[in-house]
C-alpha positions, -999 to 999 in steps of 0.1 A, spaced: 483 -646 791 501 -683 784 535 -688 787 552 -682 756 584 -687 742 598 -671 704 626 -693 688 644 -677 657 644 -697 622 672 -693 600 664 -700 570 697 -707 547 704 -722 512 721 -755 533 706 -764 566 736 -790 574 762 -769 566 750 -737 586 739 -765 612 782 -773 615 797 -735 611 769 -725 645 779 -754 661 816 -747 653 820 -715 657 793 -706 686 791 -742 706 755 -745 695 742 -782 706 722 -797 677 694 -814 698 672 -825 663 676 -828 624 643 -834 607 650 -863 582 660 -852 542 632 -848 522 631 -849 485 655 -821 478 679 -842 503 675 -813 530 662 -812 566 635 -793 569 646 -780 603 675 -784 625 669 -776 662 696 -761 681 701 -745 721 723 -718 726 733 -716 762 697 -713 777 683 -705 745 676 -726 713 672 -715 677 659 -733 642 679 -738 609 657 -743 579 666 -743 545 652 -714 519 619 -731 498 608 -700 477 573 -709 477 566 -715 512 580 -681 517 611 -688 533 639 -669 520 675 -659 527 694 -634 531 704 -638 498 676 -639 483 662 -608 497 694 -588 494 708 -588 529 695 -594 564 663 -579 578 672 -593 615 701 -582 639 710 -616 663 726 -607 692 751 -624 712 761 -620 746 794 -638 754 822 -641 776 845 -634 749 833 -620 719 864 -620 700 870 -654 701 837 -660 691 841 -633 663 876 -648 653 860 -681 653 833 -675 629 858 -650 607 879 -680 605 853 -704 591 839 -679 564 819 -649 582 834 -617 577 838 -582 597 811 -555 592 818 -537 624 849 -548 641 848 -557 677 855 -526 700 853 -511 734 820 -491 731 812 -461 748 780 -469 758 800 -496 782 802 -527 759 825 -552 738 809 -556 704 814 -555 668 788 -571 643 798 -601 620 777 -612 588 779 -652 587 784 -667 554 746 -673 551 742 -634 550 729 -632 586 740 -605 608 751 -612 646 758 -587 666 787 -605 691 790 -584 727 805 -590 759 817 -570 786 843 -545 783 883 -555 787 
């Protein structure tokens, strides 16, 4: 079998803006932004995450692509591993996510809570245990 590698696609109403609150609020590095096109949005924005990269594209009904929003809530969970996970949590609660499970000591030997972005996507932000 080839190599392969998956890389997530958000899709959200406004590529740029959910381009600045990952960057912001999870030190994503924007490594490409697709030039506007007609609607005067990027088709893609390319981000890495640490060792890993993920897409940003914005919701076009008939290609498919829709948000959370427009499905009624998240169908994917994105985890997070970080050194701190309520920093990252306070930092993303501070620019507009909010709180679905706070951020706990777990007994199955974690620090995590879950946070729902203010594109309707659902992170799951864990860490090791303080």
């Amino acid at each position: 079998m080839t190599a392969m590698q998956m890389l997530p696609r958000l899709i959200v109403p406004d590529p740029d803006r959910a381009s600045a609150f990952y960057q912001e609020t999870l030190g994503a590095k924007q490594t490409f932004r697709a030039p506007e096109g007609d609607d005067g949005r990027p088709s893609v924005v390319f981000h890495d995450l640490g060792e890993q990269s993920f897409r940003v594209s914005p919701a076009v009904s008939e290609w498919g692509w829709l948000s959370p929003d427009d499905i009624g809530g998240s169908a994917v969970l994105l985890e997070v591993v970080a050194d701190d996970p309520d920093a990252v949590g306070k930092r993303m609660v501070d620019q507009g996510a909010e709180v679905v499970v706070p951020i706990e000591n777990r007994p199955y030997g974690m620090r995590s809570g879950r946070i729902r972005d203010p594109f309707g996507h659902l992170w799951i932000l864990t860490g090791d245990l303080r």
